[in-house]
C-alpha positions in Angstrom: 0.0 0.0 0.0 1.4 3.3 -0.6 1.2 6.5 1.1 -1.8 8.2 1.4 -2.0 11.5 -0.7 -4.9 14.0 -0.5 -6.7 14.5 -3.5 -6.9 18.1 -5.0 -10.1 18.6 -3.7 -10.0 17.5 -0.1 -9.3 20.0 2.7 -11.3 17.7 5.2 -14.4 20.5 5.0 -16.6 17.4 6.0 -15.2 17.8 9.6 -16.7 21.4 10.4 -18.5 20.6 12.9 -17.3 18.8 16.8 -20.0 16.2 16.1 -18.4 15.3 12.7 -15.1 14.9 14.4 -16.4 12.9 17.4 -17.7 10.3 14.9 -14.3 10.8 12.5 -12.0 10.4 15.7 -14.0 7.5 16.7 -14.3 5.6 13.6 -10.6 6.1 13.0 -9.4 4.6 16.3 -11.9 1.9 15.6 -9.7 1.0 12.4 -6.9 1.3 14.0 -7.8 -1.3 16.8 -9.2 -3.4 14.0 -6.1 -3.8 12.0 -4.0 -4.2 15.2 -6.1 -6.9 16.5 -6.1 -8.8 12.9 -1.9 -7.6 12.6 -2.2 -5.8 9.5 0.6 -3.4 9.2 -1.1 -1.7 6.0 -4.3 0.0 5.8 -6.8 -0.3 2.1 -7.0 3.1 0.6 -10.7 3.3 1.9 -9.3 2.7 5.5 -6.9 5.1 5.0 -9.3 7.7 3.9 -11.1 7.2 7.1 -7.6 7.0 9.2 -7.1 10.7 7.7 -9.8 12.3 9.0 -8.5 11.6 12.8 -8.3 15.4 14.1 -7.2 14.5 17.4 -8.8 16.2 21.0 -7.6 19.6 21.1 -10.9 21.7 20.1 -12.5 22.3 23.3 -15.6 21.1 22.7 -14.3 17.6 21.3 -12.4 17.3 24.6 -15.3 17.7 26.3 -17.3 14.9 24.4 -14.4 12.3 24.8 -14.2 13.2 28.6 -17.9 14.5 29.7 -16.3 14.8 33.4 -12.7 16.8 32.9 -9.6 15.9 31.5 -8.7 14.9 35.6 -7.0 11.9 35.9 -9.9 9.9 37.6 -11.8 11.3 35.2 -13.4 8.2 32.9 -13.9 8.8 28.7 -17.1 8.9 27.2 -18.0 4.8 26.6 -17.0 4.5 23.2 -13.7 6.2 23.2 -12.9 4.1 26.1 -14.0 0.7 24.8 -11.0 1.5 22.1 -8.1 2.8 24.6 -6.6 1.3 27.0 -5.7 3.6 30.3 -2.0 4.3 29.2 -3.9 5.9 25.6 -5.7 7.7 27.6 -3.5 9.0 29.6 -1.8 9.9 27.0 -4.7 11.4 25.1 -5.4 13.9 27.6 -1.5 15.2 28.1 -1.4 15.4 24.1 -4.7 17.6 24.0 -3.4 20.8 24.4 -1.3 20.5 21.0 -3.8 18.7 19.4 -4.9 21.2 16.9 -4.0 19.5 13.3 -3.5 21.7 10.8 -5.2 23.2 7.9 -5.2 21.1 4.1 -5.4 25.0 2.7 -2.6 26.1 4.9 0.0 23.6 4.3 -0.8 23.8 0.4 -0.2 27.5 0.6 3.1 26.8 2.5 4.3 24.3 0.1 3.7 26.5 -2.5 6.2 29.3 -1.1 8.5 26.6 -1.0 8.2 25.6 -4.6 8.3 28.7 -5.6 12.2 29.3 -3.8 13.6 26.0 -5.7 13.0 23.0 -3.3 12.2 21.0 -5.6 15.9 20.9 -6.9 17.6 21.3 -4.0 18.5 17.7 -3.3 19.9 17.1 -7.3 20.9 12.8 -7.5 19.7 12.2 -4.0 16.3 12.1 -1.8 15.1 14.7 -0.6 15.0 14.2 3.4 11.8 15.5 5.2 11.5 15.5 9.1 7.7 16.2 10.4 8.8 16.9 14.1 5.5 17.3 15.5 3.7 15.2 13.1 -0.2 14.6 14.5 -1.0 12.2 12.0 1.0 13.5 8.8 -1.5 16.1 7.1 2.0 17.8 6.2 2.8 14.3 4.1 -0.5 14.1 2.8 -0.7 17.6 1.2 2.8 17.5 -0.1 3.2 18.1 -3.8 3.5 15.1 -6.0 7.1 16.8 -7.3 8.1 16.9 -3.9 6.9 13.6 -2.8 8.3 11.7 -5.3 11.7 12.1 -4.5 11.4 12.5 -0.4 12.7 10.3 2.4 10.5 10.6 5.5 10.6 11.2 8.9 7.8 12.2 11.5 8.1 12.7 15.2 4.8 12.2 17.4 4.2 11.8 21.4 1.2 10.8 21.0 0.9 6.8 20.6 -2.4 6.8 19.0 -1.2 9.5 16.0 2.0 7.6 15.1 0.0 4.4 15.0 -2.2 5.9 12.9 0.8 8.0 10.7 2.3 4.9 10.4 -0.4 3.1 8.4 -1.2 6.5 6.4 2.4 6.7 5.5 3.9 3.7 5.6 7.2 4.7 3.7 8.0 7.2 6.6 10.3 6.2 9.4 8.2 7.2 12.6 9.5 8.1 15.8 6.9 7.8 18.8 8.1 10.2 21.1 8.6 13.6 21.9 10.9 15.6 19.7 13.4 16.2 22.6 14.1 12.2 23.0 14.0 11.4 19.1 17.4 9.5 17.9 17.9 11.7 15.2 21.0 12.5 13.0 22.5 16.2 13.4 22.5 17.9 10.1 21.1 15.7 8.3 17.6 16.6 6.7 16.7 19.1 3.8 13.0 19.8 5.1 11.9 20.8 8.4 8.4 21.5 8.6 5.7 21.7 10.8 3.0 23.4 13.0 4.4 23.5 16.0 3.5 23.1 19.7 2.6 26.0 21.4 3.4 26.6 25.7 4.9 28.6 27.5 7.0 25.6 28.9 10.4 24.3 29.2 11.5 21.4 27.7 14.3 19.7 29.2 17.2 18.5 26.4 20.9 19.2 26.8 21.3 19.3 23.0 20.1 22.7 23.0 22.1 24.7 25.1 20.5 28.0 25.2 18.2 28.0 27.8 16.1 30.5 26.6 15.7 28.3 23.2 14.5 25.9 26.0 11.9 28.5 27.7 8.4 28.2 25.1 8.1 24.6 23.3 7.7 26.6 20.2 11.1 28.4 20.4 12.3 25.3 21.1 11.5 23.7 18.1 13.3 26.1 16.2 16.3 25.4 18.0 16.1 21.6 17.7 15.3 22.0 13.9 18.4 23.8 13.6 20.5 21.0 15.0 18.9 18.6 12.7 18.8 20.6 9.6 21.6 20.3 7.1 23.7 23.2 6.3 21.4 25.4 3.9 18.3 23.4 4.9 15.0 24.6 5.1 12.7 24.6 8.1 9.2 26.0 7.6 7.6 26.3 10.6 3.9 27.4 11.7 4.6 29.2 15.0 2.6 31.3 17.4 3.3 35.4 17.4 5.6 35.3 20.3 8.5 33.9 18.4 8.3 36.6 16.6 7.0 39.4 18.7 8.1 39.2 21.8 10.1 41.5 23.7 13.3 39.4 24.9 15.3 39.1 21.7 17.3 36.5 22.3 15.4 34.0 20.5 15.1 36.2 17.2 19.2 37.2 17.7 20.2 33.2 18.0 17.8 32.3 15.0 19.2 35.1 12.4 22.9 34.2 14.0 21.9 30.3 12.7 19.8 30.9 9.5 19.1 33.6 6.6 15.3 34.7 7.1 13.2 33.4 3.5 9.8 34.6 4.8 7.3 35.3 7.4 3.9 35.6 7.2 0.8 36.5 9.2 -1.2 33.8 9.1 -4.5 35.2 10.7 -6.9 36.2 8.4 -5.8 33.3 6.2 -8.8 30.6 5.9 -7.8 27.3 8.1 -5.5 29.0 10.2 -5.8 30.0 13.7 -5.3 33.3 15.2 -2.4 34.7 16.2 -0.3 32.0 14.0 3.0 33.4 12.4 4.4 31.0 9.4 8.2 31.2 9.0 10.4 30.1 6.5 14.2 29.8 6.7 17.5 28.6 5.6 20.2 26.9 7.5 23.1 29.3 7.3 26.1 27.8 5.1 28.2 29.3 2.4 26.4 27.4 -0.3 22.7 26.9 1.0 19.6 25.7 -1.5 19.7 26.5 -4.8 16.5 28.8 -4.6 15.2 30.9 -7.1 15.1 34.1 -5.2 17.9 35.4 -3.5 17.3 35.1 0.7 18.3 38.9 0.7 15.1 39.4 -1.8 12.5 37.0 0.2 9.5 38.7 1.1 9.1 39.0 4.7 5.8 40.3 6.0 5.5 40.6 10.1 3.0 43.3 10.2 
């Protein structure tokens, strides 16, 4: 089976609604369980289709449907989310919630666009282009990717939740999936050509020595910068989806360590753009290096709008 690609036409606008993604969520993890229980590694394409349209629990109101009492934990799920998870899920589940906001068909399109447009598509000439999805939900950023992208990419996803990176895993089973947090990942140090994302948002600290800077270490979502630029080759990319405060707030220490590590393509306000939530900020850049992508616009000409 191969990977599961999003047609044209799908940006999930089925799911509008928190009823529609109560049923999605549940009919996806009923898949899931079915396919573990019978040991099938790979999902039909009409499984997949349904796998896809797992949003996870972070809208509000779809947390409160899987866990009527609070997200406490003695708090029990609804009856049918916890006839398919066991406690550990569940725990799980609930710690997971507060990133679980999966991100929009339209928005990644439009992201992947700006990419295409500054030369990715060539920038890995004779070899595969490697892609790391460090905060993966269940790999909407694989299924939207362009078919001259995908084509010629090696893939990697990172996801703490166990439920997503099951359910990653049968979506896209050509990616090497990593079920764990970003911070404890095994992965190479400048190594991947493609780091992109929506990132978690918090105001707190992760705890990993690779990143030094303990003010890269502060937000989750400035940390993921500085991760991504320990794992991103020398001229690599990392296109990030970010929350306003990387960019806008006052302690400048994150935005002095990320133009002292990478050339600035473009940044854009994401808030009136349909799919995408308030107060999200998308950011492109390239790993510093003397020879860096071979783009078609020059970093010093890439349109930057913060404002």
């Amino acid at each position: 089976m191969s990977d599961y690609v999003f047609s044209s036409t799908d940006n999930l606008a089925d799911l509008g609604g928190t009823a529609a993604k109560y049923e999605a969520n549940i009919a996806a993890l009923t898949i899931l369980k079915e396919l573990e229980a019978e040991g099938r590694e790979l999902a039909t394409a009409h499984e997949q289709a349904q796998l896809a349209r797992y949003t996870g629990w972070g809208d509000s109101t779809l947390i409160k449907c899987a866990f009527p009492n609070g997200t406490h934990s003695a708090s029990l799920p609804a009856e049918d989310l916890a006839a398919l998870t066991t406690p550990e899920e569940q725990r799980a589940l609930r710690a997971s919630s507060i990133n679980a906001h999966y991100t929009s068909i339209a928005v990644i399109r439009a992201i992947y666009h700006g990419l295409l447009h500054l030369g990715l598509a060539r920038a890995a000439t004779g070899r595969a282009l490697r892609v790391l999805e460090p905060a993966s939900g269940v790999g909407h950023f694989f299924g939207a990717m362009p078919e001259e992208l995908k084509r010629q990419c090696q893939l990697a996803a990172v996801e703490l939740d166990p439920l997503s990176a099951r359910i990653t895993k049968l979506l896209y089973p050509s990616a090497q999936v990593f079920a764990e947090g970003f911070e404890s990942a095994n992965l190479p140090t400048e190594w991947f050509d493609l780091v992109i994302s929506n990132v978690p948002f918090g105001n707190y600290k992760v705890c990993d020595s690779s990143v030094r800077e303990h003010y890269m270490r502060a937000s989750i979502h400035d940390y993921y910068f500085g991760k991504a630029l320990r794992v991103a080759r020398a001229g690599g990319i990392i296109a990030f989806i970010t929350p306003r405060f990387t960019l806008d707030k006052q302690d400048a220490r994150v935005r002095r360590f990320i133009a002292q590590h990478a050339e600035l393509l473009a940044a854009v306000r994401l808030w009136f753009f349909e799919g995408a939530q308030e107060g999200e900020d998308a950011v492109l850049l390239a790993e510093s290096c003397e020879i860096g992508f071979a783009v078609d616009v020059a970093v010093s000409n890439a349109e930057a709008v913060v404002a």
